[in-house]
N, CA, C and O of each residue as an XYZ file, in Angstrom:
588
protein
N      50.858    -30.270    -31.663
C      50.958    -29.646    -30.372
C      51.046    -28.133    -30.559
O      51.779    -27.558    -31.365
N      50.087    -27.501    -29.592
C      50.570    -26.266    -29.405
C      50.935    -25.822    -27.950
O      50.929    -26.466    -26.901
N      51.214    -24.684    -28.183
C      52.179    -24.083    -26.592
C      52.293    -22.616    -26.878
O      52.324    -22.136    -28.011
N      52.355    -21.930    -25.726
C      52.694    -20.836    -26.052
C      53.020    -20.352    -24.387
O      52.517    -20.730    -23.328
N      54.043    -19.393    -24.679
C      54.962    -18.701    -23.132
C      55.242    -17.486    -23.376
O      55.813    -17.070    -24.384
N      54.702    -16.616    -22.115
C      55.009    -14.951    -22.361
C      55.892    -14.704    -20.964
O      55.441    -15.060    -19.875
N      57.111    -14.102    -21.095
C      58.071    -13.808    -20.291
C      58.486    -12.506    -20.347
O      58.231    -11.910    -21.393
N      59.068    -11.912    -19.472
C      59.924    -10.445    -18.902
C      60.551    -10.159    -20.369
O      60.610    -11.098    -21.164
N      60.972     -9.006    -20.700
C      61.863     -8.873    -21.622
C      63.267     -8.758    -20.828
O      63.676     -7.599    -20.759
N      63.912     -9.528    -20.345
C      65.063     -9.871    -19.745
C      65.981    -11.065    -20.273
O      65.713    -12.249    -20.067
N      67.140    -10.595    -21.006
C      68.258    -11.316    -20.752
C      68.254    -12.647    -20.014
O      68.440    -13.698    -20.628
N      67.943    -12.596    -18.059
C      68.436    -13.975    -17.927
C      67.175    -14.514    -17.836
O      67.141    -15.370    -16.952
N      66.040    -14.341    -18.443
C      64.746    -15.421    -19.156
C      64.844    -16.090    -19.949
O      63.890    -16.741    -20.374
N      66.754    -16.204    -20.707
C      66.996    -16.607    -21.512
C      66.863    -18.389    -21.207
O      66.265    -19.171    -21.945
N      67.477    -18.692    -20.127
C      66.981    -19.975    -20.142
C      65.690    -20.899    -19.610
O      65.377    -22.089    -19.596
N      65.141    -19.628    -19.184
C      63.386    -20.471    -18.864
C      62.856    -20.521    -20.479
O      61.969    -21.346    -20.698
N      63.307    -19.742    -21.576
C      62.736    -19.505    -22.396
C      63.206    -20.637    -23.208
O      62.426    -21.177    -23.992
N      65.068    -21.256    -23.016
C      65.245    -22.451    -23.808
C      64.852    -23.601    -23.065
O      64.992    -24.657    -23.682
N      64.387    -23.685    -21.883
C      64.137    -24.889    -21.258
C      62.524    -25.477    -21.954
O      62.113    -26.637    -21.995
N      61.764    -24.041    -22.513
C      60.433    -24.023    -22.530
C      60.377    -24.961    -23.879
O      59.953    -26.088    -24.140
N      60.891    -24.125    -24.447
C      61.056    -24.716    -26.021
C      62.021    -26.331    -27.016
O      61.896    -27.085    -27.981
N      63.021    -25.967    -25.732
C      63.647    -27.678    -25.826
C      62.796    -28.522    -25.772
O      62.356    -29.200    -26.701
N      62.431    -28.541    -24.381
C      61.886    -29.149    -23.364
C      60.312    -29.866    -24.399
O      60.016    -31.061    -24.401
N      59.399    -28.573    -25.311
C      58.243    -29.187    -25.493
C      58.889    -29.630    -26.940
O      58.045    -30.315    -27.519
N      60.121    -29.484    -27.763
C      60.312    -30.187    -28.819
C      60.616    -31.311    -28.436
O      59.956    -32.259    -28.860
N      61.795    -31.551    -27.446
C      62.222    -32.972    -27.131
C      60.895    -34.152    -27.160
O      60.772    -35.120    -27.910
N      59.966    -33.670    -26.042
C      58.376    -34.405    -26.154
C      58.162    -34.955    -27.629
O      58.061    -36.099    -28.072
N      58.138    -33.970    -28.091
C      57.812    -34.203    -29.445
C      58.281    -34.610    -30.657
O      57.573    -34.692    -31.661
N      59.604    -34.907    -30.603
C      60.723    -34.848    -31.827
C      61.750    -35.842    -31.301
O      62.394    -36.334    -32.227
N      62.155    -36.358    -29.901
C      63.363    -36.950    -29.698
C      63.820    -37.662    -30.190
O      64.978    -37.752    -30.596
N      62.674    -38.551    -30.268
C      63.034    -40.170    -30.796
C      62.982    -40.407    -32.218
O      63.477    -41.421    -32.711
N      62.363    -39.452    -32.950
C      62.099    -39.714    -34.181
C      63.902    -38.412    -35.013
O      64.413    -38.848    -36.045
N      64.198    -37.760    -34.716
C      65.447    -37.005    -34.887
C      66.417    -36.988    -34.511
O      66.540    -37.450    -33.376
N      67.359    -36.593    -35.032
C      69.149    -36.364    -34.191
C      68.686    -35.263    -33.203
O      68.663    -34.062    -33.468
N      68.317    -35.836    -32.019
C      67.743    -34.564    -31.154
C      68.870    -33.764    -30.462
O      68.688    -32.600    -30.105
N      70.189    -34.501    -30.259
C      71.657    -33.284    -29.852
C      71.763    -32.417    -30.661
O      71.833    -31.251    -30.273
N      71.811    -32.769    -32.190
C      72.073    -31.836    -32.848
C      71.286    -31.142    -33.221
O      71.702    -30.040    -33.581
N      70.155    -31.338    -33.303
C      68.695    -30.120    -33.740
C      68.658    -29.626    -32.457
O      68.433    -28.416    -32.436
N      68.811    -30.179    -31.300
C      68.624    -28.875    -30.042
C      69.870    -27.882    -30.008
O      69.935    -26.823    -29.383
N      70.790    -28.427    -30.775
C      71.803    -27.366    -30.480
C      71.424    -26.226    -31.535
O      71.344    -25.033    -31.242
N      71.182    -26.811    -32.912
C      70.796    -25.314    -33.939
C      69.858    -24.570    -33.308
O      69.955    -23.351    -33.174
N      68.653    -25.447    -32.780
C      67.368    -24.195    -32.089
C      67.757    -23.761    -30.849
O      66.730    -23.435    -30.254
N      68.640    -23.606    -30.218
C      69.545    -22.960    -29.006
C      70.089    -21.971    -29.756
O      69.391    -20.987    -29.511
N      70.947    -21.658    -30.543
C      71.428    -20.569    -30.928
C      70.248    -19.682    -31.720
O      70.059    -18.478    -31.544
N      69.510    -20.534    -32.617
C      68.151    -19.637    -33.315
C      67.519    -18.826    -32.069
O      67.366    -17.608    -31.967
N      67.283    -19.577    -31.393
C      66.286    -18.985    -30.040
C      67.135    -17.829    -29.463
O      66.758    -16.672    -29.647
N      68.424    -18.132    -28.679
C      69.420    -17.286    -28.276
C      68.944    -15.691    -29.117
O      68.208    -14.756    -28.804
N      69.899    -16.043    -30.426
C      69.421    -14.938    -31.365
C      68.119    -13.642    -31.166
O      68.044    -12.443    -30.895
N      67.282    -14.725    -31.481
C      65.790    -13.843    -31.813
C      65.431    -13.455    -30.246
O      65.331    -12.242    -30.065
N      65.280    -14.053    -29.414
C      64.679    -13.663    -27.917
C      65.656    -12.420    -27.598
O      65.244    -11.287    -27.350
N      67.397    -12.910    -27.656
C      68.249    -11.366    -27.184
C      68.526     -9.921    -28.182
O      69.312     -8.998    -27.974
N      67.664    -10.106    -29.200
C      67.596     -9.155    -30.535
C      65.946     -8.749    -29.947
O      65.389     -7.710    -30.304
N      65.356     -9.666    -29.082
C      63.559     -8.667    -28.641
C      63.891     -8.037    -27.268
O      63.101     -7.175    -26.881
N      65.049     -8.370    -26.394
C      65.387     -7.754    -25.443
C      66.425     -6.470    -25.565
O      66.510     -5.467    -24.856
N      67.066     -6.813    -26.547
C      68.383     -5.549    -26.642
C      67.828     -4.570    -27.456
O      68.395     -3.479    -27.384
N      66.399     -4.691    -28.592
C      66.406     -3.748    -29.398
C      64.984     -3.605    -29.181
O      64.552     -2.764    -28.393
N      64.207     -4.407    -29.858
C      62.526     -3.782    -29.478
C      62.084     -3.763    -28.064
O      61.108     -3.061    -27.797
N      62.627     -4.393    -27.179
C      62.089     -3.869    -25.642
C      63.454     -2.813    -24.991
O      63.484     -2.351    -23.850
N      64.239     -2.663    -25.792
C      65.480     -2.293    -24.685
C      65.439     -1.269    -23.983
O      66.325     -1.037    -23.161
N      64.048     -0.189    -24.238
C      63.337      0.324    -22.638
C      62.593     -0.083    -22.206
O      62.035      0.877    -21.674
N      62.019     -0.978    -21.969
C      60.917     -1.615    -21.453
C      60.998     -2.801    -21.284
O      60.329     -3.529    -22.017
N      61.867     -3.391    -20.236
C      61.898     -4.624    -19.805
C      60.934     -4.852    -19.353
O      60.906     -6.002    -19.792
N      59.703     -4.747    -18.618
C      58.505     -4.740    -18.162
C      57.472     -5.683    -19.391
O      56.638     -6.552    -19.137
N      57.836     -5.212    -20.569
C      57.097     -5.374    -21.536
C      57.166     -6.860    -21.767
O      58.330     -7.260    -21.772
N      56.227     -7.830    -21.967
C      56.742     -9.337    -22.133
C      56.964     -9.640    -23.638
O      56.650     -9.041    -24.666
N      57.621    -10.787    -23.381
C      57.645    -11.159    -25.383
C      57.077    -12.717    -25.098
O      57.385    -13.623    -24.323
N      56.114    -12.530    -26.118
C      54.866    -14.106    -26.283
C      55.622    -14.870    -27.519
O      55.883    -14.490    -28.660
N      55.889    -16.196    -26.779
C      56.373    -17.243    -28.120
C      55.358    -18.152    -27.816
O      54.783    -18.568    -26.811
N      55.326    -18.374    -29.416
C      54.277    -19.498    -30.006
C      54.773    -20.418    -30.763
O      55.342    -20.195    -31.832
N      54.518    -21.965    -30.059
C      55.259    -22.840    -31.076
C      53.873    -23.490    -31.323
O      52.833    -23.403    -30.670
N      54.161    -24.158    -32.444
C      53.094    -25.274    -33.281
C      54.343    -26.144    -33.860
O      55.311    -25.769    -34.521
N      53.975    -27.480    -33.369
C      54.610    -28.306    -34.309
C      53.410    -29.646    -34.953
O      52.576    -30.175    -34.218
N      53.582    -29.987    -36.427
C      52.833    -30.887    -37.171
C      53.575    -31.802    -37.304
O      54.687    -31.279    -37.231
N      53.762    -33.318    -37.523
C      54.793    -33.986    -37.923
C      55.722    -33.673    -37.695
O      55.738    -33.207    -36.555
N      56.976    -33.634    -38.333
C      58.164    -33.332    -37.724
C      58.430    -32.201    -38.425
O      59.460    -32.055    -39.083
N      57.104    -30.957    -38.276
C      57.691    -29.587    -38.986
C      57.543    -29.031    -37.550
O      57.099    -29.768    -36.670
N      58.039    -27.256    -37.178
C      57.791    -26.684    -36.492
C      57.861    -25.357    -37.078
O      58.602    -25.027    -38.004
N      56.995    -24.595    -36.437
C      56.658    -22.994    -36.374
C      57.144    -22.372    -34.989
O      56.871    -23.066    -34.009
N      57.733    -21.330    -34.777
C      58.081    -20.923    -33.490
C      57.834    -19.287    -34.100
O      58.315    -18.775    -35.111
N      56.953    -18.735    -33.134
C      56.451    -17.046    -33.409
C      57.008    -16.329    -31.648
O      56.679    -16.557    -30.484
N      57.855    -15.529    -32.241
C      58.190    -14.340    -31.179
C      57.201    -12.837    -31.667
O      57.246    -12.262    -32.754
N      56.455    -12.531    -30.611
C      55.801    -11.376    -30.954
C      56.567    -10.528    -29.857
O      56.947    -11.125    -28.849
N      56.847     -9.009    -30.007
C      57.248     -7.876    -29.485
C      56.663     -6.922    -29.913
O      56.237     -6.837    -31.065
N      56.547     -5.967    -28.941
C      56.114     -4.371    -29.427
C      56.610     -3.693    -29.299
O      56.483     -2.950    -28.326
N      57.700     -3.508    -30.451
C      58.450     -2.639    -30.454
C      58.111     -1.912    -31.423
O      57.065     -2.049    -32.058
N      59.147     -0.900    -31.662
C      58.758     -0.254    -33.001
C      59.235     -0.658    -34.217
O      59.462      0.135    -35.130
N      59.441     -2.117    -34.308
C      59.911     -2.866    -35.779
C      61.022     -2.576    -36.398
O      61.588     -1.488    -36.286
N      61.379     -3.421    -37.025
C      62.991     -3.378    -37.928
C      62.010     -3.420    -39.444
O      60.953     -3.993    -39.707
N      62.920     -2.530    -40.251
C      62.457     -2.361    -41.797
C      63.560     -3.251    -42.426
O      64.721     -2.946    -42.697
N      63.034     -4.203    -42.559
C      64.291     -5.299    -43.347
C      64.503     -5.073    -45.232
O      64.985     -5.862    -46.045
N      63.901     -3.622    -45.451
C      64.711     -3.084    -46.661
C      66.063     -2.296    -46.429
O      66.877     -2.100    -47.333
N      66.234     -1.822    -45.004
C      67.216     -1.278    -44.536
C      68.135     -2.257    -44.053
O      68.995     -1.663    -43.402
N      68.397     -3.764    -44.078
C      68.974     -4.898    -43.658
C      70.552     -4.702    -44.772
O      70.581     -4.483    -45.983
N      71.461     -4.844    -44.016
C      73.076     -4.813    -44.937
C      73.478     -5.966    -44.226
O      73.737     -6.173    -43.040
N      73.460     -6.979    -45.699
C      74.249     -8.356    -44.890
C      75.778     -7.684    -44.405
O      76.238     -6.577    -44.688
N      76.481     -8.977    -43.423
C      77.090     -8.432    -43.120
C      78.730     -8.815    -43.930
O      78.990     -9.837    -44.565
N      79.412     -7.947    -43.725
C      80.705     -7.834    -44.346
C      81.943     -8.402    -43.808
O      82.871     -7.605    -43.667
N      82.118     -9.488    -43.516
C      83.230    -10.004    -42.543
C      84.462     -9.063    -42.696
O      84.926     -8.904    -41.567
N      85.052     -8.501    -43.448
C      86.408     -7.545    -44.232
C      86.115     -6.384    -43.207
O      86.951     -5.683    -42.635
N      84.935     -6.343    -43.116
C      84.711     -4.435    -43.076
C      84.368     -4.749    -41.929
O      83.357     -4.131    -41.595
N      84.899     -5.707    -40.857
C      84.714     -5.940    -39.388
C      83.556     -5.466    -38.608
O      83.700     -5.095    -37.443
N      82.094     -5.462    -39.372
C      81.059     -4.966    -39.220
C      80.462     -5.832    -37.959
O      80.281     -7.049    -37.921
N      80.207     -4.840    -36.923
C      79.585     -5.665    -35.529
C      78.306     -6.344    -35.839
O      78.160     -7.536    -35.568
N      77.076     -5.416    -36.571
C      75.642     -5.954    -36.640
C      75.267     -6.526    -37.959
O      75.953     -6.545    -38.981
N      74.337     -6.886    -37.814
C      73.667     -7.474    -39.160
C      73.875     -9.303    -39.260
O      73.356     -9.894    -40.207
N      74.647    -10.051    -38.233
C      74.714    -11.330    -38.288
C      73.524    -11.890    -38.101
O      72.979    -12.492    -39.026
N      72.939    -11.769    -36.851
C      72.115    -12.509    -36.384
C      71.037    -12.836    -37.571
O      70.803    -14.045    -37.551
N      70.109    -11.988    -38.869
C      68.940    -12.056    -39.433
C      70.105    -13.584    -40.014
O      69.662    -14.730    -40.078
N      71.523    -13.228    -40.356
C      72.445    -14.410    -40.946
C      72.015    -15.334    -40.990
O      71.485    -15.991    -41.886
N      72.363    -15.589    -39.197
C      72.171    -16.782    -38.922
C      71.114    -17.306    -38.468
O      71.261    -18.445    -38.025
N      69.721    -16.709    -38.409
C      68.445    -16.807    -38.412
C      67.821    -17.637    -40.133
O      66.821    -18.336    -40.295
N      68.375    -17.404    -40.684
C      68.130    -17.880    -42.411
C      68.812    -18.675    -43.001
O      68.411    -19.191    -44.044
N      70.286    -19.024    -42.337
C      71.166    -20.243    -42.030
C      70.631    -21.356    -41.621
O      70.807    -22.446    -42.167
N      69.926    -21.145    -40.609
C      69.474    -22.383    -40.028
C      68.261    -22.581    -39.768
O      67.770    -23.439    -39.035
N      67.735    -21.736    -40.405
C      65.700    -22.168    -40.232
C      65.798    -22.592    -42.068
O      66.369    -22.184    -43.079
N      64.988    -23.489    -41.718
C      63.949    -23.555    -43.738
C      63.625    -22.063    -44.257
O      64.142    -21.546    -45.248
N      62.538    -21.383    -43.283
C      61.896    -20.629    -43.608
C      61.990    -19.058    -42.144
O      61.573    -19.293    -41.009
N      62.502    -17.825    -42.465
C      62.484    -16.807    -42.081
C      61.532    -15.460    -41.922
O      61.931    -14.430    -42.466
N      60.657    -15.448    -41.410
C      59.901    -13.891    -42.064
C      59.160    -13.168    -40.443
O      58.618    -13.703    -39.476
N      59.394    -12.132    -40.693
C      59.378    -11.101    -40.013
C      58.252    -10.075    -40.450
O      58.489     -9.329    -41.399
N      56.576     -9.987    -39.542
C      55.910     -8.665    -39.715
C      55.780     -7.858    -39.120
O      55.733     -7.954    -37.894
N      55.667     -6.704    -39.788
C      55.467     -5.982    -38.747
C      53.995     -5.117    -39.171
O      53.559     -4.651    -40.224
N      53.470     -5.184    -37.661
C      51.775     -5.128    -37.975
C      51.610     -3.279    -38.267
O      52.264     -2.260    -38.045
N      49.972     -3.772    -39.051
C      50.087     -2.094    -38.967
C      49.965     -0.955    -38.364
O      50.350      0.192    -38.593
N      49.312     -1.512    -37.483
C      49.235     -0.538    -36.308
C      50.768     -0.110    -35.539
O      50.806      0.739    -34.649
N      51.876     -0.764    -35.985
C      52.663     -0.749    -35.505
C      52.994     -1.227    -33.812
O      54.107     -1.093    -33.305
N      52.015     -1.693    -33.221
C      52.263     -2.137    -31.808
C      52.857     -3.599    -31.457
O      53.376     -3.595    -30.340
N      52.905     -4.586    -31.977
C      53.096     -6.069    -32.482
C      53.721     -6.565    -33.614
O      53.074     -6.483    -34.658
N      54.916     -7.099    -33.662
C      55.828     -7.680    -34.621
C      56.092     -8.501    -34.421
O      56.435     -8.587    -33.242
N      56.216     -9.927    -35.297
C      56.359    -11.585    -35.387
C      57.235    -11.519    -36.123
O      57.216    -10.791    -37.116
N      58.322    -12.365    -35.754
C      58.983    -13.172    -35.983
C      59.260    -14.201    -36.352
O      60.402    -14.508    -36.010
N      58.446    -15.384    -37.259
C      58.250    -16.439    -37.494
C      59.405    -17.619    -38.092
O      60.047    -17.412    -39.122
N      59.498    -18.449    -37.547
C      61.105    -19.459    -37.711
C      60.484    -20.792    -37.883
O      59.830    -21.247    -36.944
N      60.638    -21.577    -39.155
C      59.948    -21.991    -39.683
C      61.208    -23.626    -39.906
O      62.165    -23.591    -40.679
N      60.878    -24.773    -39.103
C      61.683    -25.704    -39.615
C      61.138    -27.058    -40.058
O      59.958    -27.280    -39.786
N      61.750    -27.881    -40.625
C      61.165    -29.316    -40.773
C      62.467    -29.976    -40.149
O      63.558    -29.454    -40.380
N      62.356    -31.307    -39.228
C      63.374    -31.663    -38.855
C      63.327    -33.043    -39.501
O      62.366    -33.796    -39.662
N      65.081    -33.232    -39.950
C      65.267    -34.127    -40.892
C      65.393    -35.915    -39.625
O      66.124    -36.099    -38.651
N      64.515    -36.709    -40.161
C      64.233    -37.720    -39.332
C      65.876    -38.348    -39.077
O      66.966    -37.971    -39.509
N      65.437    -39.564    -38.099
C      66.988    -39.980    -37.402
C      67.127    -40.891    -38.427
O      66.121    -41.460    -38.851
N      68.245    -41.124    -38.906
C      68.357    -41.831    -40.024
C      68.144    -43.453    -39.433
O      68.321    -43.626    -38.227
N      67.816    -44.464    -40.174
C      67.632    -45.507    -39.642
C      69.004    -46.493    -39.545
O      69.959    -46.361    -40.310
N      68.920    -47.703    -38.259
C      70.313    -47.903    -37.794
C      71.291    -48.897    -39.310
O      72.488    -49.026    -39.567
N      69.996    -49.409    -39.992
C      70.679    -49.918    -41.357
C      71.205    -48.910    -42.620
O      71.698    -49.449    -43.611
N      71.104    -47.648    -42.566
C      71.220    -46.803    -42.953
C      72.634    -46.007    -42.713
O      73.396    -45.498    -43.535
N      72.711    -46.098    -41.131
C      73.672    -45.368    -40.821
C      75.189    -46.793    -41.225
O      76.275    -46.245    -41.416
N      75.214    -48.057    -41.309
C      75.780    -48.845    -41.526
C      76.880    -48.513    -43.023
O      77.647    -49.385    -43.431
């Protein structure tokens, strides 16, 4: 399956944007996965990356939309956030320091916590940057199994 949704760079698009993406994994993934608990990790992944394209690469330009692209194969998925902003240089990335009560730097955290696979381009023209979140979801275990 593919899909793809371009929305406001706004904050409360936040939940047309998780309804979009639940909504076409559930289709696709329910029955075969622990679908409570994989919708809850890709709720906070999503949360994350969509309010990190509204607070920082659009955060003058709400006008500006951000295009997500999901592909899912079997029970893998791809989910692409593109923005045009002016990009994050992730050689300048400082994990973060829980001690040193450091506000930023969680989110790439917990973006790489809970995806398989993480990566971030940024194009050369500089007008367009992806975000790519990369998972395989681990099947529902079977009911002789769970015994």
């Amino acid at each position: 399956m593919r899909t793809e949704l371009q929305v406001p760079s706004q904050l409360q698009f936040l939940t047309v944007v998780e309804t979009w993406l639940l909504g076409s994994l559930a289709i696709e993934f329910e029955e075969q996965v622990d679908w409570p608990r994989q919708a809850n990790r890709l709720r906070l992944v999503l949360a994350e990356a969509y309010s990190n394209v509204v607070r920082h690469a659009h955060r003058d330009r709400p006008q500006v939309p951000v295009l997500m692209r999901l592909e899912t194969k079997d029970l893998d998925m791809t989910l692409e956030i593109w923005d045009c902003g002016r990009g994050f240089d992730l050689a300048t990335y400082l994990p973060p320091v829980p001690e040193a009560k450091q506000e930023s730097g969680y989110g790439w955290l917990i973006l790489n916590r809970l995806m398989d696979r993480v990566e971030y381009r940024v194009q050369a023209e500089g007008d367009r940057n992806c975000l790519s979140l990369v998972a395989s979801m681990p099947p529902k275990p079977k009911a002789e199994d769970v015994a």
